[in-house]
N, C-alpha and C positions, 0 to 999 in steps of 0.2 A: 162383913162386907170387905171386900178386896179395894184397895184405893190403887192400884197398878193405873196409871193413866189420869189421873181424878185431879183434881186442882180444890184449893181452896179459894173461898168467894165469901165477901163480906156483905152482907144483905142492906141494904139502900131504903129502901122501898117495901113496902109488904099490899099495898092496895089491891084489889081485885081488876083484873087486866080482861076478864072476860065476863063477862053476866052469863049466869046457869039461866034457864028456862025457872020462874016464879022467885028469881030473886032480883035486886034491885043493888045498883053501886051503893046505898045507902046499908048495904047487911053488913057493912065494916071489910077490916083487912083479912086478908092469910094468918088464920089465929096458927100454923104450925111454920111461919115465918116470924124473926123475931128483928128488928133494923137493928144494926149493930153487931150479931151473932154471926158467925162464920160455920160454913157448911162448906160440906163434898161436894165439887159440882164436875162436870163431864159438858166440852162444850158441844151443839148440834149447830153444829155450823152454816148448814142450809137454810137455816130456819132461825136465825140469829136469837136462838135462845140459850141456856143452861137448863141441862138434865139436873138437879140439885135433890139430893137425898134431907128432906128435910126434915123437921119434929117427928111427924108421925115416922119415921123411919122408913118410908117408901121415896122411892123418886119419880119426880115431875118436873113438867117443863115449866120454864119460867121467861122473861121476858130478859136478854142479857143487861140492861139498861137498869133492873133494880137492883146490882150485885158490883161490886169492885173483886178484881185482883187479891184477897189479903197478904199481907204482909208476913213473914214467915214469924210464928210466934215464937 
């Protein structure tokens, strides 16, 4: 994966920000977000989220509210 442009982002938060169709806020968190763990992310700026490459190795949009800045390690 190319990080040209990509920032790191500290995870906050992992709860489900959207309900799927036959599931319920009670099915638990984002099992390939982890609070504390830092990830790729790419901001979408119109849409006040983060593109964040997470566990599963794909990227998705995320809520920018569950992610900090990290700190350069």
């Amino acid at each position: 994966m190319r990080t040209d442009g990509l920032v790191r982002v500290r995870c906050l938060n992992n709860a489900q920000y959207v309900i799927l169709e036959g599931t319920s806020p009670d099915d638990g968190p984002h099992i390939d977000l982890i609070v504390g763990d830092v990830y790729w992310a790419a901001p979408v700026l119109e849409r006040g989220m983060w593109r964040v490459w997470d566990l599963s190795g794909e990227d998705y949009l995320y809520p920018k509210r569950y992610f900090q800045l990290a700190a350069d390690e």
